[in-house]
C-alpha positions, 0 to 999 in steps of 0.5 A, a space after each residue: 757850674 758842673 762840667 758836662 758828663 762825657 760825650 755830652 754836647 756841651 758848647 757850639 760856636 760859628 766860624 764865620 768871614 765877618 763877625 760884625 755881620 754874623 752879630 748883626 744877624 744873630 742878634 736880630 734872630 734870637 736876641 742875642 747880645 755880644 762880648 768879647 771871648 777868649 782870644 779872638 772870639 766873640 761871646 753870645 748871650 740869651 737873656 744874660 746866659 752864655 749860649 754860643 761863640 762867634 769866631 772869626 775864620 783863620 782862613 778864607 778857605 775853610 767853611 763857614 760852619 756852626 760846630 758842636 763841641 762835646 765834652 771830656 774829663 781828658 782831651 788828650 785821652 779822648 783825642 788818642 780813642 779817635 785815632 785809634 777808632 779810624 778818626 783824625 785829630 785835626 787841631 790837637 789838645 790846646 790851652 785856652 786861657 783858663 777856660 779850658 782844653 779845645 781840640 777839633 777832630 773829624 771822625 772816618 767820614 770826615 764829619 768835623 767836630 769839637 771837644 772840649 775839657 772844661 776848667 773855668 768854662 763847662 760850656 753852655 750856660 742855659 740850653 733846651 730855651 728859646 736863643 739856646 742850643 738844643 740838638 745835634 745829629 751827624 749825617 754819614 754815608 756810611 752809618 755803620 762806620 759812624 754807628 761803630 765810631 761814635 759808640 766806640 769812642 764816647 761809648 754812646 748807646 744806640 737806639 734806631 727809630 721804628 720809622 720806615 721811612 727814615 733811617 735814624 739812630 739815637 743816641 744815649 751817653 755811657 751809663 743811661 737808659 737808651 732811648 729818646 728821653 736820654 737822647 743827646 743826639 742822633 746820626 741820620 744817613 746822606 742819601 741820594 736826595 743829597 747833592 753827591 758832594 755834601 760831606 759828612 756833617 754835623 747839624 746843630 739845633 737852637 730853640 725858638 718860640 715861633 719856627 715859621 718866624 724864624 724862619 721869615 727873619 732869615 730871610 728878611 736878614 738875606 739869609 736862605 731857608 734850606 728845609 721849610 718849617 714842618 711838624 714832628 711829635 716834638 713841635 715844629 722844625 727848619 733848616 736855615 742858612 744865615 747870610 754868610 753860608 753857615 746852616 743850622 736849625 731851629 725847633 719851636 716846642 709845642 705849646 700845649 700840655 702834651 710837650 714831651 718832658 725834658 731829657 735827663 740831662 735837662 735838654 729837650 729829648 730828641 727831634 726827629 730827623 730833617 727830612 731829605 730835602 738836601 
């Protein structure tokens, strides 16, 4: 499989305190199956496709977070255009096995992310299909400083929706047409309707058939449901945290002829952004 152009999401795993539970959560809610990772992480599959990685937390310390992952030719390089551009490398340029190089670092804001230089792994194996990723938008304060970071440091092109009543900017890789059909993900802004010490963030995506069922399994599973499922023009949306703290969301399509295709890179083309439930 072909590594992932740069800048692309292409991978997303839970840092979690029991993986045994986050397995028994998953598996019911998107039929995941498991099997061992590289090194103490835990692999999930849909329908026999790599999809996401549970992992252990080192430390009990740290959240319990879903990350996102984006992709680089050059990990090294990339991680000295983050610190250049006002970020910090958090976990420098490692080996990992013979899957590739991973990095963490966190932008001025201090949003948390991946990256990740494909060797015998290029990440996700299926995405944009029910049980996969399918979207990612960071959450800032200060969008100006994340507009100027991101498109700087992966040469995104940025396109700000027409919608007064959201704040929403989207995001294209280098070379593409900028627009929502190119999209590879969005920065939304934490406003007042968030609580005063919710950081800068990431907030990843998975598909799904049914959103309000999805919703009612997480629940059931002990789970919470932070924004309740609601429309958009591309289906239907909810935030969700799992029984252990971890939030995410999910988007069903709609499923009649009218679904907007799909993005250039094969993904779904941009959700609009979650509404400030906080």
């Amino acid at each position: 499989m072909a590594a992932f152009p740069e800048g692309t999401p292409c991978w997303a795993d839970a840092a979690l305190p029991d993986v045994e539970a986050g397995k028994r959560f998953y598996g019911e809610l998107f039929g995941w199956t498991f099997a061992p990772g590289e090194g103490t992480q835990t692999n999930a599959f849909s329908a026999g496709k790599l999809v996401a990685a549970l992992t252990p937390k080192g430390d009990g310390r740290m959240p319990t977070v879903w990350g996102v992952y984006f992709a680089t030719p050059n990990a090294y390089l990339l991680a000295g255009r983050i610190t250049d551009a006002g970020g910090q490398v958090i976990v420098p340029p490692q080996q990992r096995g013979t899957t590739g190089i991973v990095a963490v670092a966190a932008d001025p804001g201090g949003a948390v992310f991946g990256l990740w230089q494909a060797a015998e792994r290029a990440g996700f194996e299926e995405q944009g299909k029910p049980g996969s990723y399918c979207w990612t938008e960071v959450y800032a304060r200060d969008k100006g400083r994340a507009n100027a970071f991101y498109e700087t440091v992966f040469g995104f092109l940025g396109t700000d929706l027409e919608d007064g009543s959201v704040d929403f900017r989207l995001w294209s890789p280098r070379g593409a047409e900028p627009g929502p059909d190119t999209a590879i993900g969005g920065r939304s802004v934490i406003t007042g309707a968030f609580p005063a010490e919710m950081p800068d963030h990431f907030l990843i995506y998975f598909c799904v058939e049914d959103c309000d069922a999805a919703a009612e399994t997480v629940t059931a599973l002990g789970g919470r449901v932070q924004a309740p499922p609601f429309d958009i023009p591309y289906g239907r949306i909810a935030v969700l945290t799992d029984n252990q703290g971890a939030t995410f969301a999910v988007l069903a399509e709609p499923a009649d002829e009218n679904t907007p295709e799909e993005g250039a890179d094969g993904t779904d083309p941009a959700p609009a952004p979650v509404p400030e439930s906080g």
